[in-house]
C-alpha positions as CSV (number, residue, x, y, z in Angstrom):
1,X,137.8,81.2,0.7
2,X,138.4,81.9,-2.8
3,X,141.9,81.0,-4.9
4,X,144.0,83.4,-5.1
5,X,145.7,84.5,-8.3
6,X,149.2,86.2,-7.7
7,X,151.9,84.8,-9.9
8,X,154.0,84.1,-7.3
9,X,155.7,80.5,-6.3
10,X,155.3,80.2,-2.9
11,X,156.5,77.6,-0.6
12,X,155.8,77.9,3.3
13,X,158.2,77.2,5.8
14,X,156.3,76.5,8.7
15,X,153.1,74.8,8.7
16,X,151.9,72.5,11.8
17,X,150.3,69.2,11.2
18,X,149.0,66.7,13.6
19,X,149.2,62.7,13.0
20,X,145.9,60.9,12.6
21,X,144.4,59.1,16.0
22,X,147.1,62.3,18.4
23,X,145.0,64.3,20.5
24,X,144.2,68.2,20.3
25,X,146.9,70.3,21.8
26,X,144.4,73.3,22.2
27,X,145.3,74.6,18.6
28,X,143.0,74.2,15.8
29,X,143.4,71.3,13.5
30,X,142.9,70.4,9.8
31,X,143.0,67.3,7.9
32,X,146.1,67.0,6.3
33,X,143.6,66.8,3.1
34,X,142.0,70.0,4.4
35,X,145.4,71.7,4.5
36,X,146.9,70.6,1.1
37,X,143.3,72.0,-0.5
38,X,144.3,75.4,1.6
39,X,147.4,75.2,0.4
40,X,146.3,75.3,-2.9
41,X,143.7,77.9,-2.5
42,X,146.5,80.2,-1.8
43,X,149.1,79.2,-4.4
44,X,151.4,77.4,-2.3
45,X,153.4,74.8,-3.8
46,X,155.4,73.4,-1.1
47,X,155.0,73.2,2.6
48,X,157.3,72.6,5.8
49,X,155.5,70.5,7.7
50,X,155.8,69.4,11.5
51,X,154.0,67.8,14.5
52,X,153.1,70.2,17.4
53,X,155.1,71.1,20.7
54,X,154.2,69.2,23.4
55,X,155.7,68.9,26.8
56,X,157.2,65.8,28.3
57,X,156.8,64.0,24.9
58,X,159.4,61.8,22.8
59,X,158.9,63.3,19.3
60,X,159.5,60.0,17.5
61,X,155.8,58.6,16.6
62,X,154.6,61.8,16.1
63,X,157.6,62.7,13.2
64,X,157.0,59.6,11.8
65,X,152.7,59.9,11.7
66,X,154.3,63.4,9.8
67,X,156.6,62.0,7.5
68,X,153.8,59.4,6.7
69,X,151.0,61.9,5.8
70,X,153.3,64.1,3.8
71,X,153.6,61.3,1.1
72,X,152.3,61.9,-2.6
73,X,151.4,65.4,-1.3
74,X,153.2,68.7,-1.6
75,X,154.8,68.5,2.0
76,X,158.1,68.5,3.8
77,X,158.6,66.8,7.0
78,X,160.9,68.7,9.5
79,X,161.3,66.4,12.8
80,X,160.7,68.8,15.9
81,X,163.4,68.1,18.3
82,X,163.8,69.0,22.5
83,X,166.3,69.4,24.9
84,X,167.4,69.6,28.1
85,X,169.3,72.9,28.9
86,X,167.6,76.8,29.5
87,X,170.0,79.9,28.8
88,X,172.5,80.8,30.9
89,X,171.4,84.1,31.7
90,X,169.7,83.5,34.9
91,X,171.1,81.7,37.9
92,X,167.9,79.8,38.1
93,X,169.1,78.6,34.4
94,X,172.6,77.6,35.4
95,X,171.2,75.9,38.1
96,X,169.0,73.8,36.1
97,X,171.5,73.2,33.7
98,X,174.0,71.9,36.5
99,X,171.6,69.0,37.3
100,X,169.4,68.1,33.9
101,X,169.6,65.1,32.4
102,X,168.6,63.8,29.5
103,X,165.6,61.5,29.7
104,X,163.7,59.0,27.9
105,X,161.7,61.5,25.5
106,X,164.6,63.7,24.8
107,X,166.3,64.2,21.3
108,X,169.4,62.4,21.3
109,X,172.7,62.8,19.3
110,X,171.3,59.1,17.3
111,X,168.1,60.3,16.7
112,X,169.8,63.6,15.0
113,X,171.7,61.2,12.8
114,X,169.1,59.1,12.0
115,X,166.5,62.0,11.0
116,X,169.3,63.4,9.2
117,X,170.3,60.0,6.8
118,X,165.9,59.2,6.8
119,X,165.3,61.0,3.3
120,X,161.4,61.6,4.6
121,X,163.4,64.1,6.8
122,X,164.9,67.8,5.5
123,X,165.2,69.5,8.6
124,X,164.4,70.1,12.3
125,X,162.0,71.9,14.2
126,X,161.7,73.7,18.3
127,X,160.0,75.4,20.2
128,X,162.4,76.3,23.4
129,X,159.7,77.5,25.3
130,X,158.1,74.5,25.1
131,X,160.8,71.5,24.8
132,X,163.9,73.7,26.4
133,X,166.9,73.9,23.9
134,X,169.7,71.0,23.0
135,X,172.3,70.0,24.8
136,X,175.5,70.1,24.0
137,X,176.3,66.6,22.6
138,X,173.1,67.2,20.2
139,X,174.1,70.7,19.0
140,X,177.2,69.1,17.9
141,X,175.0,66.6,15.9
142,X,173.2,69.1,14.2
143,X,176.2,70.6,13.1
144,X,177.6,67.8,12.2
145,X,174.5,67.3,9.6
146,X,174.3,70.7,9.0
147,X,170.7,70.3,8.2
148,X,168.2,73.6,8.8
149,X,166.9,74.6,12.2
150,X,163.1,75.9,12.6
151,X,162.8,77.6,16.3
152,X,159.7,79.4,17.6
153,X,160.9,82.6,18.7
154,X,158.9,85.0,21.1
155,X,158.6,86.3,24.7
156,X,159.5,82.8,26.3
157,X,162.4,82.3,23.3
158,X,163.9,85.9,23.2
159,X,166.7,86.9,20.5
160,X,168.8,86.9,23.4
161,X,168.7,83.3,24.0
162,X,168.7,82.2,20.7
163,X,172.1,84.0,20.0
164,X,173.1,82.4,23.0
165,X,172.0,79.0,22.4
166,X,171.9,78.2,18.7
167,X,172.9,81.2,16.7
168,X,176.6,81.2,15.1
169,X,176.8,77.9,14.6
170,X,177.3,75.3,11.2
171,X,173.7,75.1,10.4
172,X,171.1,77.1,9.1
173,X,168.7,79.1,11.9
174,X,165.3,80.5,10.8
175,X,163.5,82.1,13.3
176,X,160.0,81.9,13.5
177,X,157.3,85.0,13.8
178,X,160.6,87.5,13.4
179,X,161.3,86.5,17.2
180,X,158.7,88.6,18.2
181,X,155.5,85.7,19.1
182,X,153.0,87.3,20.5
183,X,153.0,90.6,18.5
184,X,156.4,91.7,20.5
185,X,157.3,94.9,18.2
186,X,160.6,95.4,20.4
187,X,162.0,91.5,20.1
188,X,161.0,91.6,16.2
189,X,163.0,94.7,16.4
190,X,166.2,93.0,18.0
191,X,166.0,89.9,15.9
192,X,166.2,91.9,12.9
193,X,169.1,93.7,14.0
194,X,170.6,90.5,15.3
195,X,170.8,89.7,11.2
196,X,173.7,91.7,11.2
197,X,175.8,89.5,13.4
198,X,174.7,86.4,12.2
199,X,175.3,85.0,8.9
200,X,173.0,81.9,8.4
201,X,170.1,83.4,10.6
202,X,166.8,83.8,8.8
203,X,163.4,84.9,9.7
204,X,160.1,83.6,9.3
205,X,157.4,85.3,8.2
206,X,154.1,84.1,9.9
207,X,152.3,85.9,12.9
208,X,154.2,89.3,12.2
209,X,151.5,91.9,11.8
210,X,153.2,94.7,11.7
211,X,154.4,96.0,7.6
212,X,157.2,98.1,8.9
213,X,158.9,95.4,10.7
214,X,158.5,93.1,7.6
215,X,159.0,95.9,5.1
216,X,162.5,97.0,7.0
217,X,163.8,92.9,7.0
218,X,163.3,92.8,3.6
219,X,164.9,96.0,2.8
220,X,167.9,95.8,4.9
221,X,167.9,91.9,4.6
222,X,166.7,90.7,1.2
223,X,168.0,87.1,1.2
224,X,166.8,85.8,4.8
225,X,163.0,86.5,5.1
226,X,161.2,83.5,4.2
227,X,157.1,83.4,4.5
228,X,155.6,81.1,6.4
229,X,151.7,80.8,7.7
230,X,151.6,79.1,10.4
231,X,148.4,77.1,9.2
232,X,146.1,76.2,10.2
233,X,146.1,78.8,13.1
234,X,145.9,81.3,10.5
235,X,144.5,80.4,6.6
236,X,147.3,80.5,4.2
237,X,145.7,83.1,2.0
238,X,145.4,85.6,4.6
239,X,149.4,85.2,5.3
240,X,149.8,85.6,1.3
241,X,147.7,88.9,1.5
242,X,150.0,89.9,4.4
243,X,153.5,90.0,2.2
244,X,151.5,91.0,-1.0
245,X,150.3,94.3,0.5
246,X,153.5,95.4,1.2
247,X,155.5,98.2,-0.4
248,X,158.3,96.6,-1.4
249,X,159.5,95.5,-5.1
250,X,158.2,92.1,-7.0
251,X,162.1,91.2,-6.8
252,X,162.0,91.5,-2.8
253,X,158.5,89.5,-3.0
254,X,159.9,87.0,-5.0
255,X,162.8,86.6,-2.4
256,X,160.4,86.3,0.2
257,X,157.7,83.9,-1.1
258,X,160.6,80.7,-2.8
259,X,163.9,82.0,-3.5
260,X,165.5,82.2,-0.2
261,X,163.4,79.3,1.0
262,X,164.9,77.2,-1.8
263,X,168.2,78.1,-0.7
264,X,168.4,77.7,2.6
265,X,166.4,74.4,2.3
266,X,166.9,72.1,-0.8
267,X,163.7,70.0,-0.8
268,X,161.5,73.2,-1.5
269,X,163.8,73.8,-4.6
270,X,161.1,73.7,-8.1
271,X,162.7,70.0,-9.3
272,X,162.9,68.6,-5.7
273,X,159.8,66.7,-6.0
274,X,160.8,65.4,-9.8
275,X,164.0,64.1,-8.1
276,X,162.5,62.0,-4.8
């Protein structure tokens, strides 16, 4: 695909990539070569970076193979993070709840802190329909870092649970694919009003096909949309083209594409990578 020539800085706040020698999860996969180059193509100048869900597994190697690959390139490592507990919403949830324990290849309360103090590390990153959601002890940790919080929201993560779960707490939230994954007009919907409630929720940009719903968060919400692709599921230039065709001002594009990112998250800031 051609470069693209905008103007804009853009960083990207939620890109998946997969260590060297892991197995395919069913998702396509890039070299993380192949996805600086698209990176590039698009005008992106900083990326969130993370290892994908996968069930049953302890997170560590594959943050670290992450963290490794992002070296001396324009990425951020984020260390994705599971849990133990479901929402409480359902009786079969409480049930759950009332007899999980945390095993071997859960996150932990010491692997929080030692993410958190590991300068490879800005953030976290989960997928609750995947790895379930924290547990207490390892909310607590998080907000004891106060470091930001990636989660995949859709049909098997609704706004519901999230609020339940993770929102209105010490630490950043940005919500992934407005809440909405796959193409759920009526959970974007409620996750955007949800913005109203919740101070330091934001929402992610990538997989939301629909301009009203992106053109109404930015208007109502200016300061918590951040764009993210979701590479390399979907090129990065074709998530550009998504948030420049919208009718909205250059001041409300800018927000989108860097300045909120950089607030919310410090490493995507323009002297970050002068100052590691």
């Amino acid at each position: 695909m051609l470069e693209l020539e905008h103007g804009f800085r853009i960083v990207d706040v939620y890109a998946r990539l997969i260590p060297s020698g892991r197995g395919s999860t069913g998702s396509r996969t890039i070299s993380p070569d192949r996805l600086e180059r698209e990176m590039h193509q698009a005008g992106i100048t900083r990326s969130i970076v993370f290892p994908p869900a996968v069930a049953g597994t302890a997170y560590v190697a594959p943050n670290n193979g992450v963290a490794r690959r992002s070296v001396d390139r324009p990425f951020v490592a984020f260390a994705r993070i599971n849990g133990t507990r479901e929402p409480e919403t359902t009786a079969t949830g409480r049930l759950r709840n009332a007899v999980s324990r945390r095993g071997d290849h859960h996150t932990t309360p010491a692997d929080i802190e030692k993410y958190a103090y590991d300068d490879r590390f800005h953030g976290f990153v989960l997928d609750p329909g995947v790895d379930d959601y924290p547990d207490e002890a390892v909310l607590a940790a998080l907000e004891d870092v106060g470091l930001p919080l990636i989660v995949r929201g859709g049909v098997d993560a609704p706004p519901e649970a999230l609020a339940e779960t993770l929102l209105g707490r010490t630490f950043p939230v940005v919500v992934a694919h407005f809440g909405g994954h796959p193409l759920d007009r009526p959970l974007m919907s409620e996750m955007i009003d949800l913005l109203e409630r919740y101070d330091d929720c934001y929402l992610e940009t990538s997989f939301v096909r629909y301009r009203d719903h992106l053109e109404r968060a930015l208007r109502e919400h200016p300061d918590r949309v951040l764009f993210g692709s979701a590479s390399p599921a979907c090129h990065p230039n074709v998530a550009v083209m998504e948030i420049l065709t919208l009718d909205v001002s250059e001041d409300l594009l800018r927000r989108a594409f860097s300045k909120n990112a950089c607030r919310v998250i410090d490493a995507l800031a323009p002297d970050a990578q002068s100052r590691n």
